[in-house]
N, CA, C and O atoms as a Tripos MOL2 file, in Angstrom:
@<TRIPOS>MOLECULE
protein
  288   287    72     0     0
PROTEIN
NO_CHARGES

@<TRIPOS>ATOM
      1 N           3.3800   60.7960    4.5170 N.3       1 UNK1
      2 CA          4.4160   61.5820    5.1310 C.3       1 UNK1
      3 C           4.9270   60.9110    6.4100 C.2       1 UNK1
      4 O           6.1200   60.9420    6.7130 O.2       1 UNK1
      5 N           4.0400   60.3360    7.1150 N.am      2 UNK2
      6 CA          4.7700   59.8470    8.0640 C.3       2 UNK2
      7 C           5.8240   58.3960    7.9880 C.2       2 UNK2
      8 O           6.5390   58.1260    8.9520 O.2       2 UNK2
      9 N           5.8140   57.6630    6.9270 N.am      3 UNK3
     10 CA          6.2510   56.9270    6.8370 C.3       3 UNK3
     11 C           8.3870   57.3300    6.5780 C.2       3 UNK3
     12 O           9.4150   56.7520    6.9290 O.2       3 UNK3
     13 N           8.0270   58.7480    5.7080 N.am      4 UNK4
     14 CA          8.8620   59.5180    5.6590 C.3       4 UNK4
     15 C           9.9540   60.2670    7.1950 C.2       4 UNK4
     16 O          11.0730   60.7780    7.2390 O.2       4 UNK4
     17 N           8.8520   59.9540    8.2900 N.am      5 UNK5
     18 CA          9.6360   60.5690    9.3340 C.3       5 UNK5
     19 C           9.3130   59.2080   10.5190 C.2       5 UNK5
     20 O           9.0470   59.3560   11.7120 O.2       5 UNK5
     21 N           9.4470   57.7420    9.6750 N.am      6 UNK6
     22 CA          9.9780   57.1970   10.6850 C.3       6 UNK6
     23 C          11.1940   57.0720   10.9800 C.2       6 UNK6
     24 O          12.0940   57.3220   10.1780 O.2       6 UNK6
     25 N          11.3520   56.7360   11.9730 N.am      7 UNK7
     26 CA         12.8740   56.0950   12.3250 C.3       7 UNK7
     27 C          12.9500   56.2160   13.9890 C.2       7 UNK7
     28 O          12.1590   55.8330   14.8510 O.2       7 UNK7
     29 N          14.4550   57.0300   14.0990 N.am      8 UNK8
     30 CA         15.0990   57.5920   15.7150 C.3       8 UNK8
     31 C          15.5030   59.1310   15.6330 C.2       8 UNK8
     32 O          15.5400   59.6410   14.5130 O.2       8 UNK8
     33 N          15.6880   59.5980   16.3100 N.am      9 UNK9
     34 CA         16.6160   60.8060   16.4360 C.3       9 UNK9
     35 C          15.6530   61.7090   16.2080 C.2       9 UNK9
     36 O          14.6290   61.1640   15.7960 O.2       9 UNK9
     37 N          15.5520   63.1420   16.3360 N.am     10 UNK10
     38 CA         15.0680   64.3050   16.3780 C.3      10 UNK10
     39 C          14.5700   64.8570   14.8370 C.2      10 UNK10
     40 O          15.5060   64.6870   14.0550 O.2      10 UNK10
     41 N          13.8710   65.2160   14.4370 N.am     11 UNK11
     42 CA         13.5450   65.6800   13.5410 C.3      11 UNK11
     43 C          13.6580   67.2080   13.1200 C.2      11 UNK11
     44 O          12.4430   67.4020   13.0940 O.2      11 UNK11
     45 N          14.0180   68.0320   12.8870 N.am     12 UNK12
     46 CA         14.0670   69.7310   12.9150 C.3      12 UNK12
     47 C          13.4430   70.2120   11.8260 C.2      12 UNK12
     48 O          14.0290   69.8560   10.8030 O.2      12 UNK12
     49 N          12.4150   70.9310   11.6080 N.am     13 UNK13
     50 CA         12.0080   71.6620   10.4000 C.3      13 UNK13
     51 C          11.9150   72.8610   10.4150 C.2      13 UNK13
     52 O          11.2020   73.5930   11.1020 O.2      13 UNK13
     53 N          13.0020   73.1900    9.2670 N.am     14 UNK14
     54 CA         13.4080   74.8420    9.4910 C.3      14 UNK14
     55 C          12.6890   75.5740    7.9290 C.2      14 UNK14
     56 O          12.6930   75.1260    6.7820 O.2      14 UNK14
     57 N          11.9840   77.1430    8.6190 N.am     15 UNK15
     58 CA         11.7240   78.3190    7.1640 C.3      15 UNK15
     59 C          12.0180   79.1610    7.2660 C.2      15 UNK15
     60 O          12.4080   79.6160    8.3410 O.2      15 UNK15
     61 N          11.9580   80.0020    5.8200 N.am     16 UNK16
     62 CA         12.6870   81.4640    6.5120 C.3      16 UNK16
     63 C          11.5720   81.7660    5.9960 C.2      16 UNK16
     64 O          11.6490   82.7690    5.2860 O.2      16 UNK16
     65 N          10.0860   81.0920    6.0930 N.am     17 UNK17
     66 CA          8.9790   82.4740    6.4200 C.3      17 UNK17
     67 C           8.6290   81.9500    8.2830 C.2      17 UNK17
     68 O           9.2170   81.4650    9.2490 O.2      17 UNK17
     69 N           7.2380   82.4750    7.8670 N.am     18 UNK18
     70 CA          7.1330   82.0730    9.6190 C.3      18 UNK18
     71 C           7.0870   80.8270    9.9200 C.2      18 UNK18
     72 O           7.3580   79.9620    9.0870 O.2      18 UNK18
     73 N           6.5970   80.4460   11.6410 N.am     19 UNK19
     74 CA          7.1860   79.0470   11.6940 C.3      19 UNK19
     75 C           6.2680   77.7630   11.8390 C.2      19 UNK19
     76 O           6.4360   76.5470   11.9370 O.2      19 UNK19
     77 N           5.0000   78.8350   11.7940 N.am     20 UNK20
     78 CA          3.5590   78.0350   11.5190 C.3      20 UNK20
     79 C           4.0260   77.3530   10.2570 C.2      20 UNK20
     80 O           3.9460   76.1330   10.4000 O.2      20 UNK20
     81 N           4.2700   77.5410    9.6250 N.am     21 UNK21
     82 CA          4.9460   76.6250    8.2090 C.3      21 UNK21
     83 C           5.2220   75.0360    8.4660 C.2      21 UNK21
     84 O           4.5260   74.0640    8.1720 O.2      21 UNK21
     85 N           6.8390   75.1470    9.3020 N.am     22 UNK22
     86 CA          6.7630   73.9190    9.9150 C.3      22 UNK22
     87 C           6.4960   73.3480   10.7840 C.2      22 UNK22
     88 O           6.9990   72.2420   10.9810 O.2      22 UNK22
     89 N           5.3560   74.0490   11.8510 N.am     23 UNK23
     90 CA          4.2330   73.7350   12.9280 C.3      23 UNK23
     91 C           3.5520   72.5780   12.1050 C.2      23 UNK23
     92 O           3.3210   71.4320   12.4900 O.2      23 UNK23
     93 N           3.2840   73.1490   10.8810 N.am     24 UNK24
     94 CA          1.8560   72.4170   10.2570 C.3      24 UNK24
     95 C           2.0570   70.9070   10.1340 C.2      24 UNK24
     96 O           1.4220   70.2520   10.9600 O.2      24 UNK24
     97 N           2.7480   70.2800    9.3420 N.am     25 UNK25
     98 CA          3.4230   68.6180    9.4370 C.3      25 UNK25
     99 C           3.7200   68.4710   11.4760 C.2      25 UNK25
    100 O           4.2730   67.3990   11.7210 O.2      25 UNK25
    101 N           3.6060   68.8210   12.0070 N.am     26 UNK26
    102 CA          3.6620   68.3790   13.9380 C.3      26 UNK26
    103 C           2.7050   67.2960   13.8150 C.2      26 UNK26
    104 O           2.8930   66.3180   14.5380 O.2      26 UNK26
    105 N           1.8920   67.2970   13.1680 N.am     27 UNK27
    106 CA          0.6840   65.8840   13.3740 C.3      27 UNK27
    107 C           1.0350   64.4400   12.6950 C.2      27 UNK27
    108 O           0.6860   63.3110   13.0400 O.2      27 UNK27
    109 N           1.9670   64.9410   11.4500 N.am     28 UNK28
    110 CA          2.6890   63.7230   11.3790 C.3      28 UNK28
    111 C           3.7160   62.8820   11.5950 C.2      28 UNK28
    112 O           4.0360   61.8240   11.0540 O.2      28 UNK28
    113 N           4.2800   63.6440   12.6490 N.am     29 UNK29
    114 CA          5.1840   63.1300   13.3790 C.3      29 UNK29
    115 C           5.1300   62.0170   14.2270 C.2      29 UNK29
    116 O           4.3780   62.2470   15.1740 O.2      29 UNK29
    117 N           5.7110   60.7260   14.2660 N.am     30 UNK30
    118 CA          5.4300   59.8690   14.9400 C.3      30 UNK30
    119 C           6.0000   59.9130   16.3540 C.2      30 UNK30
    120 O           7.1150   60.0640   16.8530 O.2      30 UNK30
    121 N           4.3530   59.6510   16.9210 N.am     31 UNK31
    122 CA          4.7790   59.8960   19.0250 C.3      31 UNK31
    123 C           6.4310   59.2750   19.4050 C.2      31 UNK31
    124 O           7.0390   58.3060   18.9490 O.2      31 UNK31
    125 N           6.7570   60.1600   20.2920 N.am     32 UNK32
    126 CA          7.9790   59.7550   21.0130 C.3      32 UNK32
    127 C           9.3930   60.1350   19.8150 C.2      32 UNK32
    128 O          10.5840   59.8980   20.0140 O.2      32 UNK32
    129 N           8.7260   60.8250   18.4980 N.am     33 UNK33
    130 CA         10.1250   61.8820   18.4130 C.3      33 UNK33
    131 C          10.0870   63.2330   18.6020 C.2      33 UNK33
    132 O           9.1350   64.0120   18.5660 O.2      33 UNK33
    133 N          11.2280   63.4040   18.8040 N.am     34 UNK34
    134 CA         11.7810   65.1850   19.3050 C.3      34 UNK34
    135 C          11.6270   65.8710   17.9410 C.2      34 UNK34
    136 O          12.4070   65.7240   17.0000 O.2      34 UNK34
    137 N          10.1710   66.8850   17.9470 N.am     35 UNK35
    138 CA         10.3460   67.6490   16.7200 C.3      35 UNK35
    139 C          10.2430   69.0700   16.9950 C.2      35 UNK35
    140 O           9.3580   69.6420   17.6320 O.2      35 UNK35
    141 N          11.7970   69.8180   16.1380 N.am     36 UNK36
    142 CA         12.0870   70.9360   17.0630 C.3      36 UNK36
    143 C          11.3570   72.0420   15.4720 C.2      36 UNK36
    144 O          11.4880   71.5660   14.3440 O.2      36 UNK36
    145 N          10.8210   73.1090   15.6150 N.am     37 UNK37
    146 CA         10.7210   73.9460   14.3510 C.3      37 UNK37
    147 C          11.9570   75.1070   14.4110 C.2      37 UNK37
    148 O          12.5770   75.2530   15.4650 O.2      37 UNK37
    149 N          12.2040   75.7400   13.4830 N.am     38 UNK38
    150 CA         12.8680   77.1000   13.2750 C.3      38 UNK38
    151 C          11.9620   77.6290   12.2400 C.2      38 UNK38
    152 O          11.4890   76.9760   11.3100 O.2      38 UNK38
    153 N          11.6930   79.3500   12.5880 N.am     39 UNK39
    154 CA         10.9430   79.9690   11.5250 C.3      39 UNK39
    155 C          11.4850   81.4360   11.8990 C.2      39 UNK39
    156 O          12.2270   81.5410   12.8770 O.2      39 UNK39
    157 N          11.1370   82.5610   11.1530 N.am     40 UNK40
    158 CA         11.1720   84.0270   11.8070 C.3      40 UNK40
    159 C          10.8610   84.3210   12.2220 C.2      40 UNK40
    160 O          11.3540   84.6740   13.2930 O.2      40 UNK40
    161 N           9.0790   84.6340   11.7060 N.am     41 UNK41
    162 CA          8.2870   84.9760   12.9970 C.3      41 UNK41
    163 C           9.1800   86.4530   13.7100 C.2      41 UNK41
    164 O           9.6150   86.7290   14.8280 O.2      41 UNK41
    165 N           9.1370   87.2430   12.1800 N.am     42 UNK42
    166 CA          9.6030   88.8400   12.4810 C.3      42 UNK42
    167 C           8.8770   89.7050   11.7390 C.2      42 UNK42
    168 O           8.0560   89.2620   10.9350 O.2      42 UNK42
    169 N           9.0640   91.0160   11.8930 N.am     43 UNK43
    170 CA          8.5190   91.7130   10.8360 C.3      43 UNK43
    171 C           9.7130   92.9200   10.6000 C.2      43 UNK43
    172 O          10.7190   92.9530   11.3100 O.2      43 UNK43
    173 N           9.5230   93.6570    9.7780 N.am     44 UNK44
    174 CA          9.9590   94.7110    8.9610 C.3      44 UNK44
    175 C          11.7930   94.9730    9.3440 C.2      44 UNK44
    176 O          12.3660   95.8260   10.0220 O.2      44 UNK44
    177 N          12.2510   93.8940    8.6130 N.am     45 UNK45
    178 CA         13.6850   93.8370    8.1940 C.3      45 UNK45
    179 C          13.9810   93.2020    6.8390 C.2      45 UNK45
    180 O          13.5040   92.3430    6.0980 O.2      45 UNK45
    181 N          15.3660   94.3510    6.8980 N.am     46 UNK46
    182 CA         15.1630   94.0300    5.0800 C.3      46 UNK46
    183 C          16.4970   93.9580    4.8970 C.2      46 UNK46
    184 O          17.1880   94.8100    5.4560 O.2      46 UNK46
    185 N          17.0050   93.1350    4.2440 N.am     47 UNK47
    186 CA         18.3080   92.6170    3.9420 C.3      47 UNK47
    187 C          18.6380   91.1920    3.1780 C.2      47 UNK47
    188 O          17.8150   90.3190    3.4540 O.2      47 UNK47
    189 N          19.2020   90.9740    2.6880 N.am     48 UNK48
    190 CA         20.2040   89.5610    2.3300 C.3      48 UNK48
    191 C          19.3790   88.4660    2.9450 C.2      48 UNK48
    192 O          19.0780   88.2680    4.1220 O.2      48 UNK48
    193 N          18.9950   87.5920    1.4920 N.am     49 UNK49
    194 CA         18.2110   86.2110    2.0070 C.3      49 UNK49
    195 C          19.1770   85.8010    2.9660 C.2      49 UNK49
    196 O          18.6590   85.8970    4.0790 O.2      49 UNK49
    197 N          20.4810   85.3400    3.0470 N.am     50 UNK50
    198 CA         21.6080   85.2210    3.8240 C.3      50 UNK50
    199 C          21.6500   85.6770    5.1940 C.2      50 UNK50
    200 O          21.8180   84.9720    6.1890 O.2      50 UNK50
    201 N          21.4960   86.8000    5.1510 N.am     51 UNK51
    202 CA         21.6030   87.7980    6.1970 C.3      51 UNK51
    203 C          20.5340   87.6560    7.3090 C.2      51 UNK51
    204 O          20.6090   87.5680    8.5340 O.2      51 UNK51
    205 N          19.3300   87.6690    6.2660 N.am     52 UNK52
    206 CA         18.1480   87.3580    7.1300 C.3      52 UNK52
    207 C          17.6750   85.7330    7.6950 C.2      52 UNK52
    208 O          16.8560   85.4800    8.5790 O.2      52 UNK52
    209 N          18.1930   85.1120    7.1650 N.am     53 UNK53
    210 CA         18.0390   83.6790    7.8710 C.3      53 UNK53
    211 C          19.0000   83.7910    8.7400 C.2      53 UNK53
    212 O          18.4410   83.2970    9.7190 O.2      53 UNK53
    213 N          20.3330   84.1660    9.1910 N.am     54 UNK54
    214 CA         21.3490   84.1230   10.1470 C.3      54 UNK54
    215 C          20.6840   85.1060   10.6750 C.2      54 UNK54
    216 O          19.8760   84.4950   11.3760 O.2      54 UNK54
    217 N          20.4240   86.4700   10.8500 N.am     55 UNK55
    218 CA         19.7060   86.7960   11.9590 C.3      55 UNK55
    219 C          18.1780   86.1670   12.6770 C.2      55 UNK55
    220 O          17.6780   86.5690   13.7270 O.2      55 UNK55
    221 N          17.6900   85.1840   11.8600 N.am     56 UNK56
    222 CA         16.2590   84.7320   12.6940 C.3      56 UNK56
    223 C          16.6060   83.1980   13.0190 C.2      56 UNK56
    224 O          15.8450   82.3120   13.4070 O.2      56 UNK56
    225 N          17.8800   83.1530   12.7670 N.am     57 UNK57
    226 CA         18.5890   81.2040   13.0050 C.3      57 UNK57
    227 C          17.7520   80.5060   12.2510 C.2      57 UNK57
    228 O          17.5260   79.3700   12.6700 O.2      57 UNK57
    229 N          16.9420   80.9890   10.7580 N.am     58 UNK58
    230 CA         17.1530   79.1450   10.3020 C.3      58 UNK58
    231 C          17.7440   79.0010    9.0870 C.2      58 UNK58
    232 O          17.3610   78.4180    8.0730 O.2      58 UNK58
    233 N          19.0620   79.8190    9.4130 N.am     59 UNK59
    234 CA         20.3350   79.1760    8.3880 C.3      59 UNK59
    235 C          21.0050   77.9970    8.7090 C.2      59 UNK59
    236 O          20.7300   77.6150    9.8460 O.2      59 UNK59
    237 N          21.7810   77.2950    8.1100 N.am     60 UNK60
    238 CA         22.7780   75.8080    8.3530 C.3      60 UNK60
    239 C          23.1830   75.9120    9.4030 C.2      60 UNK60
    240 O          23.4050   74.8950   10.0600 O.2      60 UNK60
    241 N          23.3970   77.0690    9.8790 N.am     61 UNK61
    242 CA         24.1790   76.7500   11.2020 C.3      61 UNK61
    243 C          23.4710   76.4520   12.5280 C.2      61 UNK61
    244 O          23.8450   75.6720   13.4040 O.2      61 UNK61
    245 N          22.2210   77.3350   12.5030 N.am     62 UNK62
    246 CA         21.1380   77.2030   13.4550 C.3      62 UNK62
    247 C          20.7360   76.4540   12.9060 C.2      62 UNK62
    248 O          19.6880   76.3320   13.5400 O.2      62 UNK62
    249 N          20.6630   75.6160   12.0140 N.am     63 UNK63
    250 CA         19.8010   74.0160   11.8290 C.3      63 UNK63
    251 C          20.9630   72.7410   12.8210 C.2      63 UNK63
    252 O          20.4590   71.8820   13.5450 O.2      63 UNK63
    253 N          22.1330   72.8480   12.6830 N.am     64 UNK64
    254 CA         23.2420   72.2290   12.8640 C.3      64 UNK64
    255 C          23.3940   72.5860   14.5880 C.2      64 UNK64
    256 O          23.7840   71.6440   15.2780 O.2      64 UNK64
    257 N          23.1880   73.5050   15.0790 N.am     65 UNK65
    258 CA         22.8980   74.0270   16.5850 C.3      65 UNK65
    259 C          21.5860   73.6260   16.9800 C.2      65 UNK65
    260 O          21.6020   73.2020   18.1350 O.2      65 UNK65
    261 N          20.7290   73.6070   16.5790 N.am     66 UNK66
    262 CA         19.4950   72.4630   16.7040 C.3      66 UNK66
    263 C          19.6820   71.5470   16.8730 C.2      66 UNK66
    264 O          19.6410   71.1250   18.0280 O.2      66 UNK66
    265 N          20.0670   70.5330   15.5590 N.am     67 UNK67
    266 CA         20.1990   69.0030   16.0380 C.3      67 UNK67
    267 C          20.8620   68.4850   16.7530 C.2      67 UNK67
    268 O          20.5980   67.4160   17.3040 O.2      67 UNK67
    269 N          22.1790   69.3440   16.9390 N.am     68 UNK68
    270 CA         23.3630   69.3130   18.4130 C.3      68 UNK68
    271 C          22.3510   69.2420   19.5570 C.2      68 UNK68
    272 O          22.4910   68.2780   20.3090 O.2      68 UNK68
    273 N          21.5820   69.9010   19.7610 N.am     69 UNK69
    274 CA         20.8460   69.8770   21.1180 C.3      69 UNK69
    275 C          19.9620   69.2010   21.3500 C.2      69 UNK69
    276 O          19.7700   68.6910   22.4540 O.2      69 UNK69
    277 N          19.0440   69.0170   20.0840 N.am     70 UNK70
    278 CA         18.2730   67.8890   20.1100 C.3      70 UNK70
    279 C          18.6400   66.7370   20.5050 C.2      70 UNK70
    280 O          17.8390   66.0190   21.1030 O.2      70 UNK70
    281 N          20.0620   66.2890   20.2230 N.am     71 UNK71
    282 CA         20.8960   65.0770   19.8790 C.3      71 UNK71
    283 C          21.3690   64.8590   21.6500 C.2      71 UNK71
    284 O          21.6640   63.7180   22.0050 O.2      71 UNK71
    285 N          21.4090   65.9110   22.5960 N.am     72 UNK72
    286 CA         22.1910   65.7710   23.9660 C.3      72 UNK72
    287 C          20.9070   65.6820   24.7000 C.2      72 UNK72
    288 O          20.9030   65.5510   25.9240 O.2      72 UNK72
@<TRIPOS>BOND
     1     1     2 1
     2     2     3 1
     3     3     4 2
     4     3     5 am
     5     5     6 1
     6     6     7 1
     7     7     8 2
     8     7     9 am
     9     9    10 1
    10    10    11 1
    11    11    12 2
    12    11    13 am
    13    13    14 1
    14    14    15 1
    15    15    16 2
    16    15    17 am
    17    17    18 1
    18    18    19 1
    19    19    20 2
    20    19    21 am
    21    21    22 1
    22    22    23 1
    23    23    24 2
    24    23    25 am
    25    25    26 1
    26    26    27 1
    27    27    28 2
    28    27    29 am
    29    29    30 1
    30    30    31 1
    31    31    32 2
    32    31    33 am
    33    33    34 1
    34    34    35 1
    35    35    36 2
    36    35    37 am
    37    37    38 1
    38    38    39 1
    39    39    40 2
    40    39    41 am
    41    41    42 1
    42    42    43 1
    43    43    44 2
    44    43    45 am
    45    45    46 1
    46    46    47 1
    47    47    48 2
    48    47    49 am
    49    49    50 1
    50    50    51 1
    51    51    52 2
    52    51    53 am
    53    53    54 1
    54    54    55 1
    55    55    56 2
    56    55    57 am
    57    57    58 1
    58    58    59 1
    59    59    60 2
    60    59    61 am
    61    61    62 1
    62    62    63 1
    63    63    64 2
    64    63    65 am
    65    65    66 1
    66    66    67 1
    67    67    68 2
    68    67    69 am
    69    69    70 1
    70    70    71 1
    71    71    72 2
    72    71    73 am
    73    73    74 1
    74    74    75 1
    75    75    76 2
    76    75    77 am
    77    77    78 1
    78    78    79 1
    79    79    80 2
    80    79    81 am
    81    81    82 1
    82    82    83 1
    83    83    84 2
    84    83    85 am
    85    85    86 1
    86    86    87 1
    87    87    88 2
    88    87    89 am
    89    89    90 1
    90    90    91 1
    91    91    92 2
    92    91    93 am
    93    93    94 1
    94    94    95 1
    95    95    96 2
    96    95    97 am
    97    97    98 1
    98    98    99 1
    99    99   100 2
   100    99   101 am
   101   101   102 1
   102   102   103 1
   103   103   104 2
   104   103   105 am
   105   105   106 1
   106   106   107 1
   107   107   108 2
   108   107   109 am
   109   109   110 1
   110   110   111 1
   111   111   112 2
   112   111   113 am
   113   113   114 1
   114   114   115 1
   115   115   116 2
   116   115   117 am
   117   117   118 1
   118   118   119 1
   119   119   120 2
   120   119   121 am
   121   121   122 1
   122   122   123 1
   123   123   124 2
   124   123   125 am
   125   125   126 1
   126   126   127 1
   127   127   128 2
   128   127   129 am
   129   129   130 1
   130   130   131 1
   131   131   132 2
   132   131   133 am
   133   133   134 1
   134   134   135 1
   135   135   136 2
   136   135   137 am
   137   137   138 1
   138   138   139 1
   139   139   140 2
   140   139   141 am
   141   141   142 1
   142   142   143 1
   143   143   144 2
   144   143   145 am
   145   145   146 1
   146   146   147 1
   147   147   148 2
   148   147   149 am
   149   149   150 1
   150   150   151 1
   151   151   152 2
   152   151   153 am
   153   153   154 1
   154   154   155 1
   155   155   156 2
   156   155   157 am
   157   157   158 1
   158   158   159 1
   159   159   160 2
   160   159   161 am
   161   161   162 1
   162   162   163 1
   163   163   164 2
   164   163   165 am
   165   165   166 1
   166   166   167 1
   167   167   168 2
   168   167   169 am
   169   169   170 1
   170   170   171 1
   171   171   172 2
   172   171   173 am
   173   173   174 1
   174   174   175 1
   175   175   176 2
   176   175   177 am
   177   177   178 1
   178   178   179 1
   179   179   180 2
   180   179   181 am
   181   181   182 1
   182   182   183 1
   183   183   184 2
   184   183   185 am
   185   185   186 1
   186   186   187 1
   187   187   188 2
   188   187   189 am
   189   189   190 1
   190   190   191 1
   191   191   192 2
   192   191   193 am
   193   193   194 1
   194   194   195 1
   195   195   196 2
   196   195   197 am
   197   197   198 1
   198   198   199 1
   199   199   200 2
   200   199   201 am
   201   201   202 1
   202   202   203 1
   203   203   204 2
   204   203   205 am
   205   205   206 1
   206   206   207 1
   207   207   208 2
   208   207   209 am
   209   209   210 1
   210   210   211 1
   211   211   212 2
   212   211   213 am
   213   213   214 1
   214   214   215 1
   215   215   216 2
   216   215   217 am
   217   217   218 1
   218   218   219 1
   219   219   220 2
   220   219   221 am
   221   221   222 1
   222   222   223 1
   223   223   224 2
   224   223   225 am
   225   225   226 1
   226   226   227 1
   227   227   228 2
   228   227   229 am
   229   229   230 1
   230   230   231 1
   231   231   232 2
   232   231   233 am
   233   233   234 1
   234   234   235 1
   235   235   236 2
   236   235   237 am
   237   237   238 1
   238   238   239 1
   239   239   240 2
   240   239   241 am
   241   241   242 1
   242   242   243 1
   243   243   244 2
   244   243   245 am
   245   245   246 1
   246   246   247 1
   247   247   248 2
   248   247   249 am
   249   249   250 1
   250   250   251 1
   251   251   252 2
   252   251   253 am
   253   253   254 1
   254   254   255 1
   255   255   256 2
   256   255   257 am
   257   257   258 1
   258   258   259 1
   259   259   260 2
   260   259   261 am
   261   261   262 1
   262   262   263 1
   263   263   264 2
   264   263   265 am
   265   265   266 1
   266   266   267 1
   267   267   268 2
   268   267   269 am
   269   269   270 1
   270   270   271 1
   271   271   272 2
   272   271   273 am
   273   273   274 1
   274   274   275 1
   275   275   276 2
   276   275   277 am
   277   277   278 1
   278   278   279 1
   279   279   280 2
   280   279   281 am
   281   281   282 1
   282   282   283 1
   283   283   284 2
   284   283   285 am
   285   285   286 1
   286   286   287 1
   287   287   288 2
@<TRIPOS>SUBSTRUCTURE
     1 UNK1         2 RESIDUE 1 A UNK
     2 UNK2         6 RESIDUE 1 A UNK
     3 UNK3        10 RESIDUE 1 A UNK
     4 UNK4        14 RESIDUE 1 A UNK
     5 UNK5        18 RESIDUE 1 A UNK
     6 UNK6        22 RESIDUE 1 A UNK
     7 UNK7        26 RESIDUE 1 A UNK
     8 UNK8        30 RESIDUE 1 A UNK
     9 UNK9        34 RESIDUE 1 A UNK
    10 UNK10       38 RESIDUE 1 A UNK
    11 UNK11       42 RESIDUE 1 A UNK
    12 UNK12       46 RESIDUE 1 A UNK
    13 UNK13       50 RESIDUE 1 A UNK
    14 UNK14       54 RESIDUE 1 A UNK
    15 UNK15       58 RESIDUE 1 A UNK
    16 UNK16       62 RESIDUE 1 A UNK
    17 UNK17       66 RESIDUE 1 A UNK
    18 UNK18       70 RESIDUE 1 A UNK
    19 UNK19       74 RESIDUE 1 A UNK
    20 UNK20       78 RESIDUE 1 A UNK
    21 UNK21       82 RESIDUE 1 A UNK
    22 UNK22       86 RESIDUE 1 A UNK
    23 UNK23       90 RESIDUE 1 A UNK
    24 UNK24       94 RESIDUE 1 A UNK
    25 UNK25       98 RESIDUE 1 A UNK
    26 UNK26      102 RESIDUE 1 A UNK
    27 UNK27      106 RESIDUE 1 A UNK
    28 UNK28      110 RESIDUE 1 A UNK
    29 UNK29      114 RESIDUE 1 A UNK
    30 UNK30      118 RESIDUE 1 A UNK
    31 UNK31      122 RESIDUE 1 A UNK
    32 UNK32      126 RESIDUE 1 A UNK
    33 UNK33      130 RESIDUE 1 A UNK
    34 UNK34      134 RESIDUE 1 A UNK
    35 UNK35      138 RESIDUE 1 A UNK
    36 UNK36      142 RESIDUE 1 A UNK
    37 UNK37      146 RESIDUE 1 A UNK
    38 UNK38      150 RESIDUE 1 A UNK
    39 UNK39      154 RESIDUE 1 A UNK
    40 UNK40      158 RESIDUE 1 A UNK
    41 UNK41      162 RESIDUE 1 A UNK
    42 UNK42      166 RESIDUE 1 A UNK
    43 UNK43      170 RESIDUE 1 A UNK
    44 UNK44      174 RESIDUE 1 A UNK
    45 UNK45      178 RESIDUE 1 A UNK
    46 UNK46      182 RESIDUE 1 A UNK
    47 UNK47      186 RESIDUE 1 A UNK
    48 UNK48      190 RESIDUE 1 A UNK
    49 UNK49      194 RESIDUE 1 A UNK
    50 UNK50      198 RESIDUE 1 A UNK
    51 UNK51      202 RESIDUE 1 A UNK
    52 UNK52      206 RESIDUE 1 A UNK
    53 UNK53      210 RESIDUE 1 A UNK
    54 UNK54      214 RESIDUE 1 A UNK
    55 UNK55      218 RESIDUE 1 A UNK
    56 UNK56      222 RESIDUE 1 A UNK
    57 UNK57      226 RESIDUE 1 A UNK
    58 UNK58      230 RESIDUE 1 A UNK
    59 UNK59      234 RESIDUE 1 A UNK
    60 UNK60      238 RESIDUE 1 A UNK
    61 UNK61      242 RESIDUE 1 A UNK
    62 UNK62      246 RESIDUE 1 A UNK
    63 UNK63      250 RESIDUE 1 A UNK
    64 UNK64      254 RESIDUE 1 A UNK
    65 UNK65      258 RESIDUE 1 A UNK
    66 UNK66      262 RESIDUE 1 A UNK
    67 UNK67      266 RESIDUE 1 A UNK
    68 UNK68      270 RESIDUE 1 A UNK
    69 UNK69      274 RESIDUE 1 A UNK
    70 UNK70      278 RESIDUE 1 A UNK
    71 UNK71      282 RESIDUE 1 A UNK
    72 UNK72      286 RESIDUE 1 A UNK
């Protein structure tokens, strides 16, 4: 896996369960990149897979508002 996240630039790993999910791969990240997670990390809301990733941000857009910031 890590060979998978060499390179430059920021890395982001986004779930729409919680965010220990993409906590867990943090060890293979190679030192000196920016690795940002998105997860929910909510409880008892019920709605639209859609709905519910845009309210906990890790839909496209809050992935895309991530790497914007990561990136500045």
């Amino acid at each position: 896996m890590t060979s998978q996240l060499a390179g430059q630039g920021p890395v982001i790993a986004a779930s729409d369960y919680v965010r220990a999910v993409p906590e867990s791969i943090r060890a293979w990240v190679p030192p000196g990149r920016r690795y940002l997670t998105l997860g929910t990390d909510g409880f008892g809301r019920s709605d639209t897979r859609a709905a519910l990733r845009a309210f906990f941000g890790v839909d496209a857009a809050s992935i895309v508002k991530a790497a914007h910031h990561a990136l500045s």
